[in-house]
N, CA, C and O atoms as a CHARMM CRD file, in Angstrom:
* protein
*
  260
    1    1 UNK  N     17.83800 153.29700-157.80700 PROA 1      0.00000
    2    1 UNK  CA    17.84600 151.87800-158.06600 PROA 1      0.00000
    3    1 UNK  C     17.07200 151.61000-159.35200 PROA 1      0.00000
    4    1 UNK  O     16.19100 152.33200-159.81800 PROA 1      0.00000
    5    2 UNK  N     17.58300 150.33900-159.91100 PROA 2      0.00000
    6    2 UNK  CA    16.86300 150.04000-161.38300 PROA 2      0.00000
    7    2 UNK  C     16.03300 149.13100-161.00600 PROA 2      0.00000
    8    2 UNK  O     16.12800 148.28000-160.12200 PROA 2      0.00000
    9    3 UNK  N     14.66300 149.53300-162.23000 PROA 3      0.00000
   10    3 UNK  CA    13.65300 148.72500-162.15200 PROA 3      0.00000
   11    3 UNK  C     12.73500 148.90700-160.87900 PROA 3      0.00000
   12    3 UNK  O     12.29000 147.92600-160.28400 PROA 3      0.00000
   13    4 UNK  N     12.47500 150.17500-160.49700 PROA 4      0.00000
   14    4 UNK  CA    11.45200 150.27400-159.24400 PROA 4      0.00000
   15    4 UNK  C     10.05400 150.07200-159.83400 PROA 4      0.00000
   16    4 UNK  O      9.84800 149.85100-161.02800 PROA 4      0.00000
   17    5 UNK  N      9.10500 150.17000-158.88200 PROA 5      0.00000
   18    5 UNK  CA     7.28600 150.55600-159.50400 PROA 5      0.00000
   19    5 UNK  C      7.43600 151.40300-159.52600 PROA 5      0.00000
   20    5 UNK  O      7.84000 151.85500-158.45500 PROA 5      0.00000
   21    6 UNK  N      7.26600 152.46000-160.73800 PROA 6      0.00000
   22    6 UNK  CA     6.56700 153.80600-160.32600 PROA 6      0.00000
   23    6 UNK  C      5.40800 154.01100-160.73200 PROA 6      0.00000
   24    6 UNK  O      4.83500 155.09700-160.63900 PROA 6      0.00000
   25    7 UNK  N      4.91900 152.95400-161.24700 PROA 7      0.00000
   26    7 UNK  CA     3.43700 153.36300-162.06000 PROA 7      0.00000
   27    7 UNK  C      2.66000 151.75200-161.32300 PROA 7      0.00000
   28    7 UNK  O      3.33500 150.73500-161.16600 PROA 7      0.00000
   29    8 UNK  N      1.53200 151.82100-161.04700 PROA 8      0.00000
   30    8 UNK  CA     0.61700 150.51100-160.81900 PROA 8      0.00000
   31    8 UNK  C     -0.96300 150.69500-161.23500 PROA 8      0.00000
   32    8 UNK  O     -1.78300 151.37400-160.61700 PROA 8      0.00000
   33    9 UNK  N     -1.21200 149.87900-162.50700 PROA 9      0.00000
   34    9 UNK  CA    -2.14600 150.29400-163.53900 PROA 9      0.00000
   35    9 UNK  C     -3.68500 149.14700-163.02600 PROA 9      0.00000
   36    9 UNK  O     -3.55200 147.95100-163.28600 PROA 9      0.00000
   37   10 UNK  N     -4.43000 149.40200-162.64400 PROA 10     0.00000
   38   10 UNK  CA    -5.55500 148.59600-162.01900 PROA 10     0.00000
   39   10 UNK  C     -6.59000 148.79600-163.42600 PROA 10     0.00000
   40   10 UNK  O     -6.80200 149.93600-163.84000 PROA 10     0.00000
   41   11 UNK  N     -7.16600 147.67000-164.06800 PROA 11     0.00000
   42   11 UNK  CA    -8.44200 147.73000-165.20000 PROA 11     0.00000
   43   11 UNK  C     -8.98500 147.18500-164.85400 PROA 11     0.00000
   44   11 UNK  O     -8.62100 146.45400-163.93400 PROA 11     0.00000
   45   12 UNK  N    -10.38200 147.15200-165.40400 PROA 12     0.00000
   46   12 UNK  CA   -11.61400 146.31400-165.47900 PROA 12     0.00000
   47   12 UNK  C    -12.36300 146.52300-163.84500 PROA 12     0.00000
   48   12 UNK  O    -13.39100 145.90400-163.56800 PROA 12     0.00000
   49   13 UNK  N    -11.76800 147.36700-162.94900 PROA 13     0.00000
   50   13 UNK  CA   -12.45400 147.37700-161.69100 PROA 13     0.00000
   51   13 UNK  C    -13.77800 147.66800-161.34500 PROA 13     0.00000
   52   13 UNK  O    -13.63400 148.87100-161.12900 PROA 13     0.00000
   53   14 UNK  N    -14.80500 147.47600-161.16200 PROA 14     0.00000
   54   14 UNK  CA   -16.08900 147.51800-160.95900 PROA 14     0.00000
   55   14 UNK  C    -16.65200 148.01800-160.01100 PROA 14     0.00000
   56   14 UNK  O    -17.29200 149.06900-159.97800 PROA 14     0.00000
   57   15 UNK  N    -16.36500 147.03700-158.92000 PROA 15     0.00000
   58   15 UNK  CA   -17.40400 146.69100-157.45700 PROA 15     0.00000
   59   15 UNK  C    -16.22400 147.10600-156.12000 PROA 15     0.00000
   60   15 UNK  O    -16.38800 147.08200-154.90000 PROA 15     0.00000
   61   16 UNK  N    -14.98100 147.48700-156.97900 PROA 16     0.00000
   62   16 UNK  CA   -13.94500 148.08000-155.77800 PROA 16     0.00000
   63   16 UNK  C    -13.11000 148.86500-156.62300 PROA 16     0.00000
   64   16 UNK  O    -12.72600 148.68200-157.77800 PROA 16     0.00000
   65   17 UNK  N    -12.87600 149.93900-155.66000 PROA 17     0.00000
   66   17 UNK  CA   -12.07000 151.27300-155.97200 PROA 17     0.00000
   67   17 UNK  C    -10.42200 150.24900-156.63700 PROA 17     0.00000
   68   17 UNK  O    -10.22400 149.03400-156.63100 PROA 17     0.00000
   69   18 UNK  N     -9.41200 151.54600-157.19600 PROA 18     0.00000
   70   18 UNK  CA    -8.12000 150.82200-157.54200 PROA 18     0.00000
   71   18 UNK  C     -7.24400 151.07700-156.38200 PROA 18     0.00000
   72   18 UNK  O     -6.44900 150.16400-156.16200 PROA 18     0.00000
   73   19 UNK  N     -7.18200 152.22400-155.47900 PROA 19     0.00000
   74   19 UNK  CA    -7.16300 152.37700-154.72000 PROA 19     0.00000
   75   19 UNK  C     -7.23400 150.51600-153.99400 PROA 19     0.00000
   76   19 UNK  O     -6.24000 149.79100-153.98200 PROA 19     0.00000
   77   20 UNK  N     -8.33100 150.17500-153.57400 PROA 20     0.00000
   78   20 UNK  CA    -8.52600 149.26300-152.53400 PROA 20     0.00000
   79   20 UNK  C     -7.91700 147.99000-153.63100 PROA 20     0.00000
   80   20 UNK  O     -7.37300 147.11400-152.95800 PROA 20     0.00000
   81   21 UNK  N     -7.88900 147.75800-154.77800 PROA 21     0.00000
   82   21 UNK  CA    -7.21800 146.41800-155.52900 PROA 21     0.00000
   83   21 UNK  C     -6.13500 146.47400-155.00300 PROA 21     0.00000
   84   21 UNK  O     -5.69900 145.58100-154.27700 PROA 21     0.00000
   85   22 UNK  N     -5.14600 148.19800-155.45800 PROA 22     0.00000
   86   22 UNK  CA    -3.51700 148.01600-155.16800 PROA 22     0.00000
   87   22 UNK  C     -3.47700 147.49200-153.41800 PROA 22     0.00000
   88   22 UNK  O     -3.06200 146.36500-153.14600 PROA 22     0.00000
   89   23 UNK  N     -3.85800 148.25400-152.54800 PROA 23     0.00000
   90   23 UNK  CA    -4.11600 147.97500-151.20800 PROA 23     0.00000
   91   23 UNK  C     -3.60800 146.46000-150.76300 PROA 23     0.00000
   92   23 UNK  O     -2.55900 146.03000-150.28400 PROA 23     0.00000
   93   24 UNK  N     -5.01400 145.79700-151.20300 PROA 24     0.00000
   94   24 UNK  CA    -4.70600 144.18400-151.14700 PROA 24     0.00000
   95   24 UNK  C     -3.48500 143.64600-152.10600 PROA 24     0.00000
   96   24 UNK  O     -2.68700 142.95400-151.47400 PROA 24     0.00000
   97   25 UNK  N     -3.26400 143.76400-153.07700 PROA 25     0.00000
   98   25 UNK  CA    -1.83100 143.81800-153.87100 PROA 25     0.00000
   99   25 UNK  C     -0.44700 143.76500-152.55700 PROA 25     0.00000
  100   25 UNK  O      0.26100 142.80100-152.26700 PROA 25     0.00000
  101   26 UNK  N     -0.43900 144.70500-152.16500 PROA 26     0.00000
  102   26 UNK  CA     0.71300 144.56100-151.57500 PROA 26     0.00000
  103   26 UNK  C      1.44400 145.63500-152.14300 PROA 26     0.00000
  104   26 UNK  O      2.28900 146.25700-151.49900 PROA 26     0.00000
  105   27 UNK  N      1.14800 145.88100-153.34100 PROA 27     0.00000
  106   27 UNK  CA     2.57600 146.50500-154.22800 PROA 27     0.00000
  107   27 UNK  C      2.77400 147.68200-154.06300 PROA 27     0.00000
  108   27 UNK  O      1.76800 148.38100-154.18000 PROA 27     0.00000
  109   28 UNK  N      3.72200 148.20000-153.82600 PROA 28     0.00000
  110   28 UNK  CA     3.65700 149.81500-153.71000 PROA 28     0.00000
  111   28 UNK  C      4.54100 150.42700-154.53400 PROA 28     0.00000
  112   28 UNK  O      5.21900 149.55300-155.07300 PROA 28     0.00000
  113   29 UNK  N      4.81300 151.35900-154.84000 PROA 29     0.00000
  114   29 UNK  CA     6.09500 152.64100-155.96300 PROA 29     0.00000
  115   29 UNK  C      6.83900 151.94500-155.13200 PROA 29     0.00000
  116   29 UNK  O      6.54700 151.59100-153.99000 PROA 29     0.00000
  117   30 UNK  N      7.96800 151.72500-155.82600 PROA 30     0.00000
  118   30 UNK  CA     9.31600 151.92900-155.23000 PROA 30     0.00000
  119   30 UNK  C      9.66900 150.74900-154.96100 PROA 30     0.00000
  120   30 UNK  O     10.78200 150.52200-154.48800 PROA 30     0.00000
  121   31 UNK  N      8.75300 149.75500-155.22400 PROA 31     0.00000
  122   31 UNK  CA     9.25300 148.14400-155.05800 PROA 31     0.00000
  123   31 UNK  C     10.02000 147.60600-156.48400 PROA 31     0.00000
  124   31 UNK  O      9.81600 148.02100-157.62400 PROA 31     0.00000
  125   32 UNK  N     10.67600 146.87400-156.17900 PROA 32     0.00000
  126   32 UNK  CA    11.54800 146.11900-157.12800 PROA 32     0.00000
  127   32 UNK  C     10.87500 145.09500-157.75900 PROA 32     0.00000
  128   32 UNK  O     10.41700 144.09900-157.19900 PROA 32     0.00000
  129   33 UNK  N     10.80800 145.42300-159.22300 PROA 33     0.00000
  130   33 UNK  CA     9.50800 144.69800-160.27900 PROA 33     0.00000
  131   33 UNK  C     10.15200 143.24200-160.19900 PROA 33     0.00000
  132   33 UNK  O      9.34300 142.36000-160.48800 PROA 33     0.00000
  133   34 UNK  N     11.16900 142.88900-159.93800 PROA 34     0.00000
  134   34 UNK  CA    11.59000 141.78100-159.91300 PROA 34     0.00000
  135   34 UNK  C     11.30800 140.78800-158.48900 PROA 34     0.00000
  136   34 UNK  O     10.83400 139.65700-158.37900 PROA 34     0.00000
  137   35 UNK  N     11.65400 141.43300-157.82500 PROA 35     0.00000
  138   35 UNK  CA    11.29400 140.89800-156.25700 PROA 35     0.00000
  139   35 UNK  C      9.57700 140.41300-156.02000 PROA 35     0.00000
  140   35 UNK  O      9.10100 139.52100-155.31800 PROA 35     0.00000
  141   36 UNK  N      8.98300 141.32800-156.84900 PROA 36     0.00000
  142   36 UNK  CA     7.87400 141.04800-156.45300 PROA 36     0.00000
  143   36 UNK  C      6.94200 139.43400-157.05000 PROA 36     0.00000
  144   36 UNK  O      6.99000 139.20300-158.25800 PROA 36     0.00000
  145   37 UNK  N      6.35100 138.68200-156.35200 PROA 37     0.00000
  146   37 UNK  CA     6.05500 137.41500-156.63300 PROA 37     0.00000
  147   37 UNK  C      4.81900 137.67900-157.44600 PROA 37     0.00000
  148   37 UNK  O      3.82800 137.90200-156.75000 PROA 37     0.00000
  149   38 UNK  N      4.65600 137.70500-158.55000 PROA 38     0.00000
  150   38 UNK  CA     3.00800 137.70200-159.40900 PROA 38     0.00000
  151   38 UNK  C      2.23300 136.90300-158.62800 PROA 38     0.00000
  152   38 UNK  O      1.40800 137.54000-157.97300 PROA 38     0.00000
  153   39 UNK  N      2.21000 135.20200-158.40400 PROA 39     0.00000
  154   39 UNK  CA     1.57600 134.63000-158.26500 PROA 39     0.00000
  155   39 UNK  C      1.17400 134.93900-156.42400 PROA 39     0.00000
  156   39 UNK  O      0.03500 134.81400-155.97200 PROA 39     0.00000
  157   40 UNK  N      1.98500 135.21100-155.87100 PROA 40     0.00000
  158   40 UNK  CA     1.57900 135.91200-154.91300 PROA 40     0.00000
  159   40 UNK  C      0.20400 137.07800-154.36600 PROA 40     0.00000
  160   40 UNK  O     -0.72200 137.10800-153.55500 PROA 40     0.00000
  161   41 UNK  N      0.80600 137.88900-155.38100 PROA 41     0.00000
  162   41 UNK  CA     0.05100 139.36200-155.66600 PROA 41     0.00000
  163   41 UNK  C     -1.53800 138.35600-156.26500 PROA 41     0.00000
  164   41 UNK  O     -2.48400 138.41400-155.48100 PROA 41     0.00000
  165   42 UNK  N     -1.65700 137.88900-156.98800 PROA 42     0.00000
  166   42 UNK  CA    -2.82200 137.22500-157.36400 PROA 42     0.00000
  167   42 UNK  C     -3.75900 136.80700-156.00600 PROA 42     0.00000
  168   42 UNK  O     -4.91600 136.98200-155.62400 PROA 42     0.00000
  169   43 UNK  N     -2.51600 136.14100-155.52200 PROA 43     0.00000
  170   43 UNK  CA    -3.40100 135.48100-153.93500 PROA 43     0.00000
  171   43 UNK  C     -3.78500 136.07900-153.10200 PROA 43     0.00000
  172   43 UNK  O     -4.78500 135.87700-152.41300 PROA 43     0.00000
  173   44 UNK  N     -2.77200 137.18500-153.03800 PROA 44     0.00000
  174   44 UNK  CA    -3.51300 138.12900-152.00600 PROA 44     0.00000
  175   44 UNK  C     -5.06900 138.68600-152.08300 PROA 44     0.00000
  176   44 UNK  O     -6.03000 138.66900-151.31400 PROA 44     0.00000
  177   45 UNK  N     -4.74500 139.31900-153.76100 PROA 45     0.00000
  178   45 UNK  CA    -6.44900 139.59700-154.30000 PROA 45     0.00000
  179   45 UNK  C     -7.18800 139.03400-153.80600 PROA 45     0.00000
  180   45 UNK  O     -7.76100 139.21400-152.73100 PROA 45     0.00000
  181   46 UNK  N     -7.31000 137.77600-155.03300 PROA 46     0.00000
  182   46 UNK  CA    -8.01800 136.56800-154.65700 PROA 46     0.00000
  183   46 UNK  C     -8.74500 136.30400-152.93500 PROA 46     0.00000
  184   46 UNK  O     -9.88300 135.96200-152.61300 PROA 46     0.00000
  185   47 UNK  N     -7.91000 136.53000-152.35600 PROA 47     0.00000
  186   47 UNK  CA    -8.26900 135.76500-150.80200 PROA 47     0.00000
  187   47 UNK  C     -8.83600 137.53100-150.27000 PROA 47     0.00000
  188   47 UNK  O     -9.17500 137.76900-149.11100 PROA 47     0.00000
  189   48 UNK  N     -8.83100 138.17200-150.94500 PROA 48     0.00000
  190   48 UNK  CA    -9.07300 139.57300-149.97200 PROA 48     0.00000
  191   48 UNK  C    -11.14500 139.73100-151.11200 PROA 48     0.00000
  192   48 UNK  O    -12.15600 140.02800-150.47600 PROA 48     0.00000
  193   49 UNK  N    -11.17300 139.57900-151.96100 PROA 49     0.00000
  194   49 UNK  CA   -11.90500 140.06200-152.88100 PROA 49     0.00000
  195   49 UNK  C    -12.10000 137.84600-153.44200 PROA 49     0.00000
  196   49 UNK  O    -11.40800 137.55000-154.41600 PROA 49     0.00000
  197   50 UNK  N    -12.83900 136.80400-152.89600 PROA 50     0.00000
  198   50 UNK  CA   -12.72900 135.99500-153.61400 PROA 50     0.00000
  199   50 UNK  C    -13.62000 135.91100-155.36100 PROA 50     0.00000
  200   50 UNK  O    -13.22800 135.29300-156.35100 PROA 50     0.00000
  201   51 UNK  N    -14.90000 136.77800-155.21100 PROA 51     0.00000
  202   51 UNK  CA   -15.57400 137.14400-156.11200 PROA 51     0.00000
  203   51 UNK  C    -14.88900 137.63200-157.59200 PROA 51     0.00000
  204   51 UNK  O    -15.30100 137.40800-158.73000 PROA 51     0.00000
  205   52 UNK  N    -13.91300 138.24200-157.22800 PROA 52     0.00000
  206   52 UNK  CA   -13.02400 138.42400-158.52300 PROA 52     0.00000
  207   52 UNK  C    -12.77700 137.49200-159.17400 PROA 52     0.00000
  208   52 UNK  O    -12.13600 136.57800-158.65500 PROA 52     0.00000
  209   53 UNK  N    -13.23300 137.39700-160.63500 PROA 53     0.00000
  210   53 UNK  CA   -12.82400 135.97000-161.79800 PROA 53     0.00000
  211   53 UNK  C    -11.30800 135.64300-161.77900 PROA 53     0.00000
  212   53 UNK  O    -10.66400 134.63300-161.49400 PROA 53     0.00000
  213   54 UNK  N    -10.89100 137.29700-162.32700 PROA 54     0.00000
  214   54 UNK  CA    -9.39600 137.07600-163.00500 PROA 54     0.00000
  215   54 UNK  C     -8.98800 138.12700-162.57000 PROA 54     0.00000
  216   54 UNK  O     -9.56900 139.10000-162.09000 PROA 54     0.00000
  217   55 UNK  N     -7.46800 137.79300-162.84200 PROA 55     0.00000
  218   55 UNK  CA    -6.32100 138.66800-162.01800 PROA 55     0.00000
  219   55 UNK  C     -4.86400 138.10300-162.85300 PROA 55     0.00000
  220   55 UNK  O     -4.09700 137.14100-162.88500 PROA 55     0.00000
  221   56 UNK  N     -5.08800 139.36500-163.44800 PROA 56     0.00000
  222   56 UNK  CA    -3.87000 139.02400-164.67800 PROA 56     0.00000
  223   56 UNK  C     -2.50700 139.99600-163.92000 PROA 56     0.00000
  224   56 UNK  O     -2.80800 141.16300-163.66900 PROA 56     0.00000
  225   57 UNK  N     -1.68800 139.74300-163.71800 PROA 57     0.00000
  226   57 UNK  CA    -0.20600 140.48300-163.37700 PROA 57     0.00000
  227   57 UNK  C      0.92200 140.23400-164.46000 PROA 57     0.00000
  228   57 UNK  O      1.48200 139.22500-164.88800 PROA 57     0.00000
  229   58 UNK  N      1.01900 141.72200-164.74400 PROA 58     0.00000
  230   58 UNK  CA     2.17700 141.91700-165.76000 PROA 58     0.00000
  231   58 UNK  C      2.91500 142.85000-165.68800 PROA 58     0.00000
  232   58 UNK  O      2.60500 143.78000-164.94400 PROA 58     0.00000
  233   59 UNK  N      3.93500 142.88400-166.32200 PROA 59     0.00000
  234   59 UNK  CA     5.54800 143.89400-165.50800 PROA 59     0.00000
  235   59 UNK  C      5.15400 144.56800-166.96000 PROA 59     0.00000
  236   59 UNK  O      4.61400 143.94500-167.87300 PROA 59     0.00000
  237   60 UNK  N      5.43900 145.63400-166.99100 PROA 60     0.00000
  238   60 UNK  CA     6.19900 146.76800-167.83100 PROA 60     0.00000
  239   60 UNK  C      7.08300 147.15200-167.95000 PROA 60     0.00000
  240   60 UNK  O      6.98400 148.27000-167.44300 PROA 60     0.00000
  241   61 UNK  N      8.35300 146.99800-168.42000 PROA 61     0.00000
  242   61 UNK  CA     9.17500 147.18100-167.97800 PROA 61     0.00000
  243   61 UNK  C      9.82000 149.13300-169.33500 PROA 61     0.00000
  244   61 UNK  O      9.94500 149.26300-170.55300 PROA 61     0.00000
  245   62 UNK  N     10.01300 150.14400-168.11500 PROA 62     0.00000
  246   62 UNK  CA    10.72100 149.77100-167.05500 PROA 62     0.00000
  247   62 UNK  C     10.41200 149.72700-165.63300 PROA 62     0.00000
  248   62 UNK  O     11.07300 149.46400-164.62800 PROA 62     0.00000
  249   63 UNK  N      9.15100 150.08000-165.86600 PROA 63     0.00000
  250   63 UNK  CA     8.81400 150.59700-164.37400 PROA 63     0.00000
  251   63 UNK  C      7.60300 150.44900-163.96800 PROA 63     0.00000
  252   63 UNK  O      7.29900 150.89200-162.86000 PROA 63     0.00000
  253   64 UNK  N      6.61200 149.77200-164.80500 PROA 64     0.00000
  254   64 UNK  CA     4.89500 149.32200-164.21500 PROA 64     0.00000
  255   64 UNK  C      4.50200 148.16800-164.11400 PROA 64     0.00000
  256   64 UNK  O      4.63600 147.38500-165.05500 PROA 64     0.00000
  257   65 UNK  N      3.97200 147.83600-163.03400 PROA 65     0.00000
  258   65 UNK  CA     2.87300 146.79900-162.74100 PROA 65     0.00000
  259   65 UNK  C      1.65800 146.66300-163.29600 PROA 65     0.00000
  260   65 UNK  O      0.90800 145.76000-162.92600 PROA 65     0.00000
């Protein structure tokens, strides 16, 4: 299928593993970069980690989050 995740790139992490960011994300390989809701993925963070400032989500295309 076109346009899966195969890559999910976590920066600036500090006070939590990337591991535990993607986790709360939701997002996993193999999801459809299109399907997936940014503003969503933000909220989830957000409400899992509220201490986090910012939470930038951006596609790569062809294949990273």
């Amino acid at each position: 299928m076109f346009l899966q995740t195969s890559e999910i790139l976590v920066t600036g992490a500090q006070k939590h593993s990337v591991e535990e960011i993607i986790a709360a994300s939701g997002i996993s390989e193999g999801d459809n970069l299109f399907a997936i809701n940014k503003f969503e993925v933000e909220r989830k963070i957000k409400t899992q980690y509220p201490y986090i400032a910012e939470v930038n989500i951006r596609r790569r295309l062809p294949d990273t989050f």
